[in-house]
N, CA, C and O atoms as CSV, one atom per row, in Angstrom:
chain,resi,resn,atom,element,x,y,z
A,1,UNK,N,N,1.660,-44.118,-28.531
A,1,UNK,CA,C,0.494,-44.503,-29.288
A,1,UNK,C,C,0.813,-45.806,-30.015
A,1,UNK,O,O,1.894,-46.022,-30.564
A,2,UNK,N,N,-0.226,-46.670,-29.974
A,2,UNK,CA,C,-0.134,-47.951,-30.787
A,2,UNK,C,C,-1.209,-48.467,-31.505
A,2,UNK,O,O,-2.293,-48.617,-30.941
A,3,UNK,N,N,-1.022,-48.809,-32.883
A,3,UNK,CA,C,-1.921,-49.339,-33.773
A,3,UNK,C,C,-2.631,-49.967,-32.930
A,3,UNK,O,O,-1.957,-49.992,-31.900
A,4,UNK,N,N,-3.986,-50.701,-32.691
A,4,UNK,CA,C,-4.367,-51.827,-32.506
A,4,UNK,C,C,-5.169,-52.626,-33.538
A,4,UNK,O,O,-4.684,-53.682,-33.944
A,5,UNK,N,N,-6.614,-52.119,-34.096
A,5,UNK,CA,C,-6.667,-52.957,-35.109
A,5,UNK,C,C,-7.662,-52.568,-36.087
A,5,UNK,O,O,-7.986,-51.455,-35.673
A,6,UNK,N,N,-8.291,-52.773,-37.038
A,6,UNK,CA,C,-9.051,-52.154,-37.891
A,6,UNK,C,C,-9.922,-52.810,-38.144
A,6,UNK,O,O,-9.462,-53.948,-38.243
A,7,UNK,N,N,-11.030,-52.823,-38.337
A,7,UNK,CA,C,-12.502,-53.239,-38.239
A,7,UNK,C,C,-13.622,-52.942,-39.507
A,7,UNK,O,O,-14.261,-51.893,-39.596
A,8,UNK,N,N,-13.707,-53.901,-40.309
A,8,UNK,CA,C,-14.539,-53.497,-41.408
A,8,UNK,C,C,-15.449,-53.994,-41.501
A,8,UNK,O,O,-15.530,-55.151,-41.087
A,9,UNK,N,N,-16.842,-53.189,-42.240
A,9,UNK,CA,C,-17.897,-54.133,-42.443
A,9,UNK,C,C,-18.328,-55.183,-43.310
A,9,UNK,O,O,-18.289,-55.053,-44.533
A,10,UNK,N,N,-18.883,-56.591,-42.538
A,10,UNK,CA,C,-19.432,-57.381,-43.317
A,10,UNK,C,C,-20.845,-57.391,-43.584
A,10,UNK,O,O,-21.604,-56.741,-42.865
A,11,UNK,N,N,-21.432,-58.338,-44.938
A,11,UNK,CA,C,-22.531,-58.817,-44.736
A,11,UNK,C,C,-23.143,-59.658,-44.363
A,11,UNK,O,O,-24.280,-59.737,-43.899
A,12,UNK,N,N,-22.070,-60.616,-44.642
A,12,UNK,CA,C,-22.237,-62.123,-43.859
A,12,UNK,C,C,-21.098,-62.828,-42.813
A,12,UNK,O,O,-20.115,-63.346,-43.342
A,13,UNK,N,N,-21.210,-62.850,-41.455
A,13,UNK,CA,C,-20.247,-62.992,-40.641
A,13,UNK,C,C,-20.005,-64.369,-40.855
A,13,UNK,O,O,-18.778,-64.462,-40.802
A,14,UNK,N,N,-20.502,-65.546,-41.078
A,14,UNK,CA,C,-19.435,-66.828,-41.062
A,14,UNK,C,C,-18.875,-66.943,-42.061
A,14,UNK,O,O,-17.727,-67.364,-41.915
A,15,UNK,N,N,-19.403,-66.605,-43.828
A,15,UNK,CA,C,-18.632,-66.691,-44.775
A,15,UNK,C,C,-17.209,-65.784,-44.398
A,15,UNK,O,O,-16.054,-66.163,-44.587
A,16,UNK,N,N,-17.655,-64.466,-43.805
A,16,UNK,CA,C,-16.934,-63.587,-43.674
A,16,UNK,C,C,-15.192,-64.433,-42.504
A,16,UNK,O,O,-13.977,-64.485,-42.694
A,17,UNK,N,N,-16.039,-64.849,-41.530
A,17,UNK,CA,C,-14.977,-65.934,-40.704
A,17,UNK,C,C,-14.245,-66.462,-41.599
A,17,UNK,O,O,-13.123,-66.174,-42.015
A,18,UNK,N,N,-15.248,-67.558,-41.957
A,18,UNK,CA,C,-13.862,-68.509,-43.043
A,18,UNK,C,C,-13.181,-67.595,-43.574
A,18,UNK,O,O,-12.312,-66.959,-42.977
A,19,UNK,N,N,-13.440,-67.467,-44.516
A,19,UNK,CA,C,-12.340,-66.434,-45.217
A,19,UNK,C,C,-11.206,-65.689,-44.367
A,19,UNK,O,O,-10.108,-65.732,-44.922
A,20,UNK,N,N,-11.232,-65.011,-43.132
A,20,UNK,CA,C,-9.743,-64.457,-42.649
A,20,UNK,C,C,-9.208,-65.911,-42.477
A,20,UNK,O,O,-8.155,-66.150,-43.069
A,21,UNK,N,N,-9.975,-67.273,-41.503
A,21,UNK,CA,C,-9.443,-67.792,-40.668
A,21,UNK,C,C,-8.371,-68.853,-41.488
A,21,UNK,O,O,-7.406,-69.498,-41.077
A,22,UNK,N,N,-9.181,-68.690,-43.230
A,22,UNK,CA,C,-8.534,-69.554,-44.188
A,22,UNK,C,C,-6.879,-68.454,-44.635
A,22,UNK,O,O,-5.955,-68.981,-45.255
A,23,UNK,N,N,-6.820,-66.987,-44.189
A,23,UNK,CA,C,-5.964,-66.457,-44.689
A,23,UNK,C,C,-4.800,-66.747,-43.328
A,23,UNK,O,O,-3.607,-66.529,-43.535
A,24,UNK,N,N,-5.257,-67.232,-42.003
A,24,UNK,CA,C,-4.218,-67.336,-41.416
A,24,UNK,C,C,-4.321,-66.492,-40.110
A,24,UNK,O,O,-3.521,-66.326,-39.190
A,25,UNK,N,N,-5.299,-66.122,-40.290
A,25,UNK,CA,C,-5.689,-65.455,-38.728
A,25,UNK,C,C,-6.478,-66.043,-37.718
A,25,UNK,O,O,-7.587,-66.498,-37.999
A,26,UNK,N,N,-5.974,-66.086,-36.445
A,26,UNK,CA,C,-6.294,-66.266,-35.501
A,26,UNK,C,C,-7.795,-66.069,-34.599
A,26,UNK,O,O,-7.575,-65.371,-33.609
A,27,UNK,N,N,-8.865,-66.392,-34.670
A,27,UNK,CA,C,-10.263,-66.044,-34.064
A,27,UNK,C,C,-9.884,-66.281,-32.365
A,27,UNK,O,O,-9.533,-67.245,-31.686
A,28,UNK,N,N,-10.140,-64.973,-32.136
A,28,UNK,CA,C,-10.284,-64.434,-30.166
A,28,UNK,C,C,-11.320,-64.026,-30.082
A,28,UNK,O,O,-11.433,-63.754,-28.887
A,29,UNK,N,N,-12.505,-63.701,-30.730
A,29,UNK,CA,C,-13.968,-63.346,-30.342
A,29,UNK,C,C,-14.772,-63.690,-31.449
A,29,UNK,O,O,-14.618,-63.245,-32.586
A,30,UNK,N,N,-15.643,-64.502,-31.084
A,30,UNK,CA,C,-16.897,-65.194,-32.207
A,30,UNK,C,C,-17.958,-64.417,-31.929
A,30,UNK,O,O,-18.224,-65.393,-31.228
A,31,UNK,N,N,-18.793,-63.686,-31.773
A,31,UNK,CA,C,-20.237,-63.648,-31.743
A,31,UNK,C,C,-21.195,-63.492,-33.313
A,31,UNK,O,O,-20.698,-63.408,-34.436
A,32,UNK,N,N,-22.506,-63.488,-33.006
A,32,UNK,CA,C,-23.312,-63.254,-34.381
A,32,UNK,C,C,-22.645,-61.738,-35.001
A,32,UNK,O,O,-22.141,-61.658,-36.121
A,33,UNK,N,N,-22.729,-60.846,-34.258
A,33,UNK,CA,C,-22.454,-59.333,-35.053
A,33,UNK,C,C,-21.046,-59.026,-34.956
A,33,UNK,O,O,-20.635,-57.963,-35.422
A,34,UNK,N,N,-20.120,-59.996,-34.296
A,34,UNK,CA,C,-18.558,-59.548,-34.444
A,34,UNK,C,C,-17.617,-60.400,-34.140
A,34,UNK,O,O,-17.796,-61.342,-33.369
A,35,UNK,N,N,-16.365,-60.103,-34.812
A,35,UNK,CA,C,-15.322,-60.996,-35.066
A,35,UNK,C,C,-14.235,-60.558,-34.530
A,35,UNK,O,O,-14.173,-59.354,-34.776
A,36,UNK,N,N,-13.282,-60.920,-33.886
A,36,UNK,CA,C,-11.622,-60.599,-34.015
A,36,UNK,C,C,-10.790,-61.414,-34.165
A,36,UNK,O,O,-11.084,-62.597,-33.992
A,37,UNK,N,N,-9.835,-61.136,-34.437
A,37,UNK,CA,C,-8.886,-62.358,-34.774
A,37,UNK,C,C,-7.390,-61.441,-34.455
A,37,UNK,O,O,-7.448,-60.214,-34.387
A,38,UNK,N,N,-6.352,-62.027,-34.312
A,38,UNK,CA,C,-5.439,-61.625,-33.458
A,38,UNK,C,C,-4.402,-62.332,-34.880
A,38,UNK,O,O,-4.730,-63.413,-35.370
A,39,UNK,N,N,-3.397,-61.698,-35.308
A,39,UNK,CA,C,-2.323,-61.535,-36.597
A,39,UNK,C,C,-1.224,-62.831,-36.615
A,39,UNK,O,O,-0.272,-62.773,-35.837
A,40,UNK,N,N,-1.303,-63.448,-37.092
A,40,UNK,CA,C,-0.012,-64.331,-36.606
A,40,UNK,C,C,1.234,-63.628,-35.974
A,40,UNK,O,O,1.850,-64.119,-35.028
A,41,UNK,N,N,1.498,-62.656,-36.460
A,41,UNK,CA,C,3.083,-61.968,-35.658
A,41,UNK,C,C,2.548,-60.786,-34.889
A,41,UNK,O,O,1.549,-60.154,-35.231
A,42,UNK,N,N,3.192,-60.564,-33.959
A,42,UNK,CA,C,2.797,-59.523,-32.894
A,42,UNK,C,C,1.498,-59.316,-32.231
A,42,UNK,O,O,0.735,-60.246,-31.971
A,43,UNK,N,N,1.249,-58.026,-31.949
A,43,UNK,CA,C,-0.094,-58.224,-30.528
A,43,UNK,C,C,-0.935,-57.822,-31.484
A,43,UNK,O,O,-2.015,-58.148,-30.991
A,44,UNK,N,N,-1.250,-57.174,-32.859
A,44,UNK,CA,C,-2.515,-56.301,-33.743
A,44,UNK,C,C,-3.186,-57.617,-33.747
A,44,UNK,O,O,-2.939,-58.817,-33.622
A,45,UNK,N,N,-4.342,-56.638,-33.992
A,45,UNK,CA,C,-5.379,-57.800,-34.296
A,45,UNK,C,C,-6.455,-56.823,-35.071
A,45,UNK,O,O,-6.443,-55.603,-34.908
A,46,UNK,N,N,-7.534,-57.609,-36.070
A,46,UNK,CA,C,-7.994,-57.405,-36.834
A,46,UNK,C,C,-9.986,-57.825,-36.902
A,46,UNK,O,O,-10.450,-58.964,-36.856
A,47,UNK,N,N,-10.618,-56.811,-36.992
A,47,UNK,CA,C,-11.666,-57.093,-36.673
A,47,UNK,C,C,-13.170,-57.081,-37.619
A,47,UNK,O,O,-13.040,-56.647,-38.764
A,48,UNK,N,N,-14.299,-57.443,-37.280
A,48,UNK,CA,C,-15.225,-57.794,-38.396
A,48,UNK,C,C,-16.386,-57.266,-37.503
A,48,UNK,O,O,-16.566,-57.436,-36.297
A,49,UNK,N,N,-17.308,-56.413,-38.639
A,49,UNK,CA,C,-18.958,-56.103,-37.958
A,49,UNK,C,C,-19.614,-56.595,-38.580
A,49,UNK,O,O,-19.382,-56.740,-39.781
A,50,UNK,N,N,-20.837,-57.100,-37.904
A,50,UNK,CA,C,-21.851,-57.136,-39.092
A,50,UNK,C,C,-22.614,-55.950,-39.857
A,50,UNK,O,O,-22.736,-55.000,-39.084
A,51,UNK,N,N,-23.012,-55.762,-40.764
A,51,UNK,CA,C,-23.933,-54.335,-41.077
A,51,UNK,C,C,-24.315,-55.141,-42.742
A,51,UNK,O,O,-23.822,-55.859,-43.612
A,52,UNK,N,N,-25.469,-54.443,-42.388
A,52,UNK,CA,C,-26.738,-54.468,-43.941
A,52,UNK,C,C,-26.375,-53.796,-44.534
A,52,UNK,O,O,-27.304,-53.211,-45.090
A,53,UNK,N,N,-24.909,-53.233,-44.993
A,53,UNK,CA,C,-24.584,-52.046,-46.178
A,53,UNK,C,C,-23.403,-51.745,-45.829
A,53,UNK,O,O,-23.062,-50.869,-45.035
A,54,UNK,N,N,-22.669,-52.565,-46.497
A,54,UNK,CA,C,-20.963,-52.087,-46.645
A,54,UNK,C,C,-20.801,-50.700,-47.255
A,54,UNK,O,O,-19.827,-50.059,-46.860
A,55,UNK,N,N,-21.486,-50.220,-48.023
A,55,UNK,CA,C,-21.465,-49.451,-48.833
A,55,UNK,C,C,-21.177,-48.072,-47.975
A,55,UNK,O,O,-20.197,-47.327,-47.982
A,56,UNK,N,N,-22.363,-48.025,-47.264
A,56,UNK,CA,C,-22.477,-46.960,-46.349
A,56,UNK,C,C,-21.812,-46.783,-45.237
A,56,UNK,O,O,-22.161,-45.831,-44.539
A,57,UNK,N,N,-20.516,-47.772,-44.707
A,57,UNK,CA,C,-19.470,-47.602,-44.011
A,57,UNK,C,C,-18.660,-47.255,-44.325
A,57,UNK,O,O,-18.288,-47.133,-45.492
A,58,UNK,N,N,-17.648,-46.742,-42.495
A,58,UNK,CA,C,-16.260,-47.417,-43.364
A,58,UNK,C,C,-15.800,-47.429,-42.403
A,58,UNK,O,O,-16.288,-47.108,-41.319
A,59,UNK,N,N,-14.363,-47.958,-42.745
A,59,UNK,CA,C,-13.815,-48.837,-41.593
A,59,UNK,C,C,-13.726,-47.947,-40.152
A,59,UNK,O,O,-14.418,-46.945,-39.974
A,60,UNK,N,N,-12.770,-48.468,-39.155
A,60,UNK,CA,C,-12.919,-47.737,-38.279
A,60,UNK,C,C,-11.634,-47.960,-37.840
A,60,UNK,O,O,-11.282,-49.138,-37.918
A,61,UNK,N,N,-10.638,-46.998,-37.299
A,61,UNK,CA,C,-9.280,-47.418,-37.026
A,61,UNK,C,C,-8.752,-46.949,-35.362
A,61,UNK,O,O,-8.277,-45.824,-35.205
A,62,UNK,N,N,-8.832,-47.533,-34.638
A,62,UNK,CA,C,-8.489,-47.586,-33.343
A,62,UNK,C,C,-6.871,-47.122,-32.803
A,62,UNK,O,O,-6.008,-47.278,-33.666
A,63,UNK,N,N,-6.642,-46.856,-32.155
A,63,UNK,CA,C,-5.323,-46.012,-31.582
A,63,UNK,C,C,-5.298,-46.461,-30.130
A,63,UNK,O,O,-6.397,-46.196,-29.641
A,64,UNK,N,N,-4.406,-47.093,-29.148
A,64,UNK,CA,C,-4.475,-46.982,-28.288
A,64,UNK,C,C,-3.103,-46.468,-27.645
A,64,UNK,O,O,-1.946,-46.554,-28.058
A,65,UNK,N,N,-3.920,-45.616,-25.897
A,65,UNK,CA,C,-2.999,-44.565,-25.383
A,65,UNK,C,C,-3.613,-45.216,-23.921
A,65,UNK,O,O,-4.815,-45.448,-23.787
A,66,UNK,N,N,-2.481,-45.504,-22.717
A,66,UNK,CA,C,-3.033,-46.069,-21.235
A,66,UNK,C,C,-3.674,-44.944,-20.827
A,66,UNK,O,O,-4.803,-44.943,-20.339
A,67,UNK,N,N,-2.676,-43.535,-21.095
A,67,UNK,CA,C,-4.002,-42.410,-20.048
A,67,UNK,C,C,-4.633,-41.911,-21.260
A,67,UNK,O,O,-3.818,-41.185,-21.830
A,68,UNK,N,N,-5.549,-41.970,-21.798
A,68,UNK,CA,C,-6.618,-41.950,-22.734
A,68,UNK,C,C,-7.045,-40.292,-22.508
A,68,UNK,O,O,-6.881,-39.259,-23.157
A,69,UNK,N,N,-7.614,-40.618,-21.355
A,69,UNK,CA,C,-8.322,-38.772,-20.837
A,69,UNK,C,C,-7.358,-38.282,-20.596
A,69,UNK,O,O,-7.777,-37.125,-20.539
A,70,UNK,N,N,-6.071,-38.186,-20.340
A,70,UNK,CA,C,-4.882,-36.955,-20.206
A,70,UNK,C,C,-4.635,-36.629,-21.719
A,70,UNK,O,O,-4.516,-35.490,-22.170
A,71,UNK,N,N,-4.551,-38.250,-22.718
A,71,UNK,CA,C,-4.355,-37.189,-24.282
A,71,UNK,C,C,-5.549,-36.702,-24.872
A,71,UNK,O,O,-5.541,-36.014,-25.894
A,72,UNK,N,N,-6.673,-37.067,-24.205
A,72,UNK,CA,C,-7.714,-36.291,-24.645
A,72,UNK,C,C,-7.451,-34.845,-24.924
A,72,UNK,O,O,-7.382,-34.070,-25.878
A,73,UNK,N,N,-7.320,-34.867,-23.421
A,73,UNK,CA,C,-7.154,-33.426,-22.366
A,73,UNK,C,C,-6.568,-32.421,-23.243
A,73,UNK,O,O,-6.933,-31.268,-23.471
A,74,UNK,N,N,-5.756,-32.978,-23.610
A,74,UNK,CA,C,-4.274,-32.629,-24.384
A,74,UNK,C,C,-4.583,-32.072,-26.120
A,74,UNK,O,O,-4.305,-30.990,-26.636
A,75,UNK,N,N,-5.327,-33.418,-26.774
A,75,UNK,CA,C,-5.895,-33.069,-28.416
A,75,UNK,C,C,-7.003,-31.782,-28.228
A,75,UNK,O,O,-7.285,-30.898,-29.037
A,76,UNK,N,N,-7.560,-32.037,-26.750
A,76,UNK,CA,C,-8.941,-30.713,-26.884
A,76,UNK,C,C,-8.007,-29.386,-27.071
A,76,UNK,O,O,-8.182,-28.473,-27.877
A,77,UNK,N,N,-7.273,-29.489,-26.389
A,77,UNK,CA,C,-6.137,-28.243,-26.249
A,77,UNK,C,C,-5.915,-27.382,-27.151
A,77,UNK,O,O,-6.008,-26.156,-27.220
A,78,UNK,N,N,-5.473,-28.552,-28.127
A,78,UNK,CA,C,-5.154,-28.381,-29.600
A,78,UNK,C,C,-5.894,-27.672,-30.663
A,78,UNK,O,O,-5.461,-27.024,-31.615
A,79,UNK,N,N,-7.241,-27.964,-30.254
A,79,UNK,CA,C,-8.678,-27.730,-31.373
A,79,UNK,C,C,-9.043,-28.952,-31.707
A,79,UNK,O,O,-9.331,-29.189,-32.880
A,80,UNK,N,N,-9.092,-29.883,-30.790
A,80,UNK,CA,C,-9.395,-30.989,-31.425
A,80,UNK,C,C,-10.874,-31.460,-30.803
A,80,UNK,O,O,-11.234,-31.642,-29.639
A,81,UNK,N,N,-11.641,-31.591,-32.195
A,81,UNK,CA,C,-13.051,-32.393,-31.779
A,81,UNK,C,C,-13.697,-33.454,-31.689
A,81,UNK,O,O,-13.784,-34.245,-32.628
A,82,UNK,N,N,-14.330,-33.657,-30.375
A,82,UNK,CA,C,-14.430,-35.161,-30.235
A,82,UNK,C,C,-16.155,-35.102,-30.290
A,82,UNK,O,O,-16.859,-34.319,-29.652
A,83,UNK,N,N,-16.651,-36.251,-31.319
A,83,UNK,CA,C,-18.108,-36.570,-31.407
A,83,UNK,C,C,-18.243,-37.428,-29.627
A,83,UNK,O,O,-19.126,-37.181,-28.806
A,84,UNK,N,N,-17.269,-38.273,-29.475
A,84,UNK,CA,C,-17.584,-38.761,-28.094
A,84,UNK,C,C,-16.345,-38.639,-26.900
A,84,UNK,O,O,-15.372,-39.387,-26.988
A,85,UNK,N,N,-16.429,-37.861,-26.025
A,85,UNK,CA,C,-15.220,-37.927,-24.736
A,85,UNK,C,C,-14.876,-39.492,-23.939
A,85,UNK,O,O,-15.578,-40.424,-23.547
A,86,UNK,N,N,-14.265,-39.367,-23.944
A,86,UNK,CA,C,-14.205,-40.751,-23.394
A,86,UNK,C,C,-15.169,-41.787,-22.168
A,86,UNK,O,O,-15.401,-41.572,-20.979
A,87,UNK,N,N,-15.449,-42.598,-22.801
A,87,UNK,CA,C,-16.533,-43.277,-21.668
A,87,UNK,C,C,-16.403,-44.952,-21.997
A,87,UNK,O,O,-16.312,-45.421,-23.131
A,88,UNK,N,N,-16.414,-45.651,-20.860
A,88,UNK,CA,C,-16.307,-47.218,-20.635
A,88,UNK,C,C,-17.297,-47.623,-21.322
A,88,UNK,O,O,-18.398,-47.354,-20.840
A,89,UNK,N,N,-17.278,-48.242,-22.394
A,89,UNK,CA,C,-18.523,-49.273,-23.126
A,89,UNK,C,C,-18.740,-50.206,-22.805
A,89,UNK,O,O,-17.863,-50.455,-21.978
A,90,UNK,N,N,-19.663,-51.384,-22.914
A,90,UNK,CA,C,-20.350,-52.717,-22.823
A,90,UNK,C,C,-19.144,-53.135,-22.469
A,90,UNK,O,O,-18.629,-53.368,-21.376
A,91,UNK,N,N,-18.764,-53.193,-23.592
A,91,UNK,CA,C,-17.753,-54.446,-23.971
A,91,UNK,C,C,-16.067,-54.394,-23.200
A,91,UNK,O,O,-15.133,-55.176,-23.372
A,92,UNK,N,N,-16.183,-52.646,-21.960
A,92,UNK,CA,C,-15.209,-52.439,-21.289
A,92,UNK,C,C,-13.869,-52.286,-21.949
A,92,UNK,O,O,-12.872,-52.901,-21.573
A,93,UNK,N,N,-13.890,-51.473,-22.910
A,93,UNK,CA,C,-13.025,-50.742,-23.162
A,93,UNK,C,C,-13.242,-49.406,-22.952
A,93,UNK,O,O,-14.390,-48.977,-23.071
A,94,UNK,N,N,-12.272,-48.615,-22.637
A,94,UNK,CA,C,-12.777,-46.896,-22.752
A,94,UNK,C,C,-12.431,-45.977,-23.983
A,94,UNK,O,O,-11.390,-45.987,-24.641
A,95,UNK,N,N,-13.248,-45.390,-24.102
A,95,UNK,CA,C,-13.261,-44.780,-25.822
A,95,UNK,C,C,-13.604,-43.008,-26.152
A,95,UNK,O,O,-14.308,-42.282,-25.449
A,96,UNK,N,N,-12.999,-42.684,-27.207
A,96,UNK,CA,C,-13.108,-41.211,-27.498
A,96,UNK,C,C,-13.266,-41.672,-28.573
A,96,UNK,O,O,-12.711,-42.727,-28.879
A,97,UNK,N,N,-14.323,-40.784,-29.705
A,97,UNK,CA,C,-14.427,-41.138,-30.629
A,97,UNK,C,C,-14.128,-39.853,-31.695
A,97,UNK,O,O,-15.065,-39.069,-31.539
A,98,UNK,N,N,-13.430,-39.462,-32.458
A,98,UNK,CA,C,-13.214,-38.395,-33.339
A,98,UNK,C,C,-12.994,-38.746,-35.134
A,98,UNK,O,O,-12.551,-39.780,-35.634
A,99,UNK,N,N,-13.478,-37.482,-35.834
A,99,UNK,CA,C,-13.563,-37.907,-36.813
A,99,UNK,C,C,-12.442,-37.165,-37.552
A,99,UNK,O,O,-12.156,-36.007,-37.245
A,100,UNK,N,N,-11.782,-37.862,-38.566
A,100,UNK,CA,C,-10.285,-37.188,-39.596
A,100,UNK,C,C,-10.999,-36.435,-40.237
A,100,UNK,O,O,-12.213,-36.643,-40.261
A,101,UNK,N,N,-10.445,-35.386,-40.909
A,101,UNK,CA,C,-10.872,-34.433,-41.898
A,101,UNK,C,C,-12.022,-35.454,-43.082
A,101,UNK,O,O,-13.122,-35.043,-43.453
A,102,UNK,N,N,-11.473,-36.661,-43.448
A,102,UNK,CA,C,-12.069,-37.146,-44.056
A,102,UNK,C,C,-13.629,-37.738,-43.942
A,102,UNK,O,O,-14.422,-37.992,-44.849
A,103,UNK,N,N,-13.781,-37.866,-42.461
A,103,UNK,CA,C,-15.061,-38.421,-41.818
A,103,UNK,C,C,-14.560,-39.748,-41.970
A,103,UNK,O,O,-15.441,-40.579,-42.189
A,104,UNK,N,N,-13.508,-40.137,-41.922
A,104,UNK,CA,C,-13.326,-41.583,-41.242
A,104,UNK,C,C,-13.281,-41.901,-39.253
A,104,UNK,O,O,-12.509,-41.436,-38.415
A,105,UNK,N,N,-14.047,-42.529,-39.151
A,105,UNK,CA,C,-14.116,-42.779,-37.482
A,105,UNK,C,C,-12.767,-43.275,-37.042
A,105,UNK,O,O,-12.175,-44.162,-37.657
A,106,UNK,N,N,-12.249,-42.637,-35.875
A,106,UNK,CA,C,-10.790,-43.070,-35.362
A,106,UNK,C,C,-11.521,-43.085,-34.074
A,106,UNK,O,O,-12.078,-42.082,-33.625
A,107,UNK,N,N,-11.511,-44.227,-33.493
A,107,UNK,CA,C,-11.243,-44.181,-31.874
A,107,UNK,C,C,-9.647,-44.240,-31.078
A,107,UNK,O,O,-8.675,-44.941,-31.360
A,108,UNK,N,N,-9.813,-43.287,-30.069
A,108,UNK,CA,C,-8.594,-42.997,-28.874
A,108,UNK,C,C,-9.213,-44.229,-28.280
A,108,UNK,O,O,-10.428,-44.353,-28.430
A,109,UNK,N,N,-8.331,-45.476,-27.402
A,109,UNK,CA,C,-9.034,-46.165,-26.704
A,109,UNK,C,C,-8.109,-46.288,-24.893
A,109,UNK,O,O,-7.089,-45.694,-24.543
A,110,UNK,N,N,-8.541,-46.782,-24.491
A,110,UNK,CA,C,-7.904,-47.973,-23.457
A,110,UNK,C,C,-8.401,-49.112,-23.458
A,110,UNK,O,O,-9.598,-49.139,-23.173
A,111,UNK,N,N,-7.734,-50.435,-23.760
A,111,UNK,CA,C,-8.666,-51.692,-23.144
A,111,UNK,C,C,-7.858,-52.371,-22.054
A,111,UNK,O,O,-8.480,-53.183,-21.369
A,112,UNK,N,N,-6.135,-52.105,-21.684
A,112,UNK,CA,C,-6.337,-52.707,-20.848
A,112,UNK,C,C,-6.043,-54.500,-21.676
A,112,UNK,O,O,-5.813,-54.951,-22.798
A,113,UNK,N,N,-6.291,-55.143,-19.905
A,113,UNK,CA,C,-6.705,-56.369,-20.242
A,113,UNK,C,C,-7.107,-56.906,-21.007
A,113,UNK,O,O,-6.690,-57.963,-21.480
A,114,UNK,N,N,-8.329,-56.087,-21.407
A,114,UNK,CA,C,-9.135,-56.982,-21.964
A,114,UNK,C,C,-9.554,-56.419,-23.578
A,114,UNK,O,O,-10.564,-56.568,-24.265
A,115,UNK,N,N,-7.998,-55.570,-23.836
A,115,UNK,CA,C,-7.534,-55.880,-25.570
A,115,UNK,C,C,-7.645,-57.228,-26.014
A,115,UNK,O,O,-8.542,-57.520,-26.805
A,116,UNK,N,N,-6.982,-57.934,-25.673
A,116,UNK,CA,C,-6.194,-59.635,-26.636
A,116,UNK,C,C,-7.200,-60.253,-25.616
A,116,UNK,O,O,-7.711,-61.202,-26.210
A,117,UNK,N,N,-7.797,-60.151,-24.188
A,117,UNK,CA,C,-8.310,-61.387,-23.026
A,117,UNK,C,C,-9.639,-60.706,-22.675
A,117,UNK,O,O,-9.917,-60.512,-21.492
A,118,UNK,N,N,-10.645,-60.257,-23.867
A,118,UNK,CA,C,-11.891,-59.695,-23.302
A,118,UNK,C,C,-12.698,-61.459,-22.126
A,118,UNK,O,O,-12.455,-62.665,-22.079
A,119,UNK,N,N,-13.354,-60.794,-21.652
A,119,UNK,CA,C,-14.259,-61.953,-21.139
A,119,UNK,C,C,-15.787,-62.788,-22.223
A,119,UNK,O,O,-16.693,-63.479,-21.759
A,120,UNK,N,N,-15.640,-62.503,-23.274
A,120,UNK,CA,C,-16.574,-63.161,-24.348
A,120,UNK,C,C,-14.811,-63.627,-25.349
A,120,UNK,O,O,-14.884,-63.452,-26.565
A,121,UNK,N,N,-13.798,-64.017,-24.947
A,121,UNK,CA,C,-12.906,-64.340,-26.014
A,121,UNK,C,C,-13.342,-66.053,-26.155
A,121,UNK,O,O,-14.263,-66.587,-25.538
A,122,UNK,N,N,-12.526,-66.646,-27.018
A,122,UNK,CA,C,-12.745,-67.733,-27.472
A,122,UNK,C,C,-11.741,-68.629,-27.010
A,122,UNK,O,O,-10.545,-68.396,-27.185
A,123,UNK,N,N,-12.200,-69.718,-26.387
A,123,UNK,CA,C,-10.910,-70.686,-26.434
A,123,UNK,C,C,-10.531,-71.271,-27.422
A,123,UNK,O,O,-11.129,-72.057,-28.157
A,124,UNK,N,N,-9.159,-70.752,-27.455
A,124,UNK,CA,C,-8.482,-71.640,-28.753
A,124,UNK,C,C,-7.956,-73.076,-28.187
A,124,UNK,O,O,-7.301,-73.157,-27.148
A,125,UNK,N,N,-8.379,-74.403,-29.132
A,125,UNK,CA,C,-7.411,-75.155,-28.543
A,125,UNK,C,C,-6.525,-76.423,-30.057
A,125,UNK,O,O,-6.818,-76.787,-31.196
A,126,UNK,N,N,-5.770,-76.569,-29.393
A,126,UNK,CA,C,-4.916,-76.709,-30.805
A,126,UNK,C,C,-5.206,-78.251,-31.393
A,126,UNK,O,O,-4.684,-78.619,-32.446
């Protein structure tokens, strides 16, 4: 299992930009409703939503595993409940979605490739 990255809500995504990109992070995906940015040291990377109410979120913390549906397989075993079984999204990652005792959202993922090299990433150029 490996960290990948944590994702919080904004209200305003370009103020919200400047601000990491002024702390030193790296931008790999621009759009209007989302951000990532990739850590100066190692592969984590760190991410931004848009939403009309920070208040009423919260973050969301991602886990990734290559066979995804075998540890599914495996947490169901356990007693473990999943609001979503794993399924390929838009944006082609594959995802399980379960909630901690706390009701914080954890996704199980796979992305694969197209963790750090989605096909909407950004060219960086120096």
């Amino acid at each position: 299992m490996n960290l990948n990255q944590v994702t919080l809500p904004v209200t305003n995504m370009p103020e919200s930009v400047a601000f990491y990109l002024k702390l030193g992070f790296t931008l790999i995906v621009d759009t209007p409703h989302y951000a990532r940015f990739s850590c100066p040291e190692g592969d984590a990377t760190f991410s931004l939503s848009l939403s009309e109410d920070c208040g009423s979120q919260q973050a969301v913390i991602y886990f990734e595993h290559e066979q995804l549906d075998e540890w599914v397989e495996q947490l169901q075993t356990k007693g473990v409940e999943f609001e979503q079984l794993p399924k390929t999204e838009r944006y082609l990652w594959r995802e399980a979605i379960v909630l901690d005792p706390s009701g914080n959202k954890i996704k199980l993922y796979w992305a694969g490739e197209n963790r750090l090299n989605p096909p909407c990433r950004v060219n960086v150029t120096e």
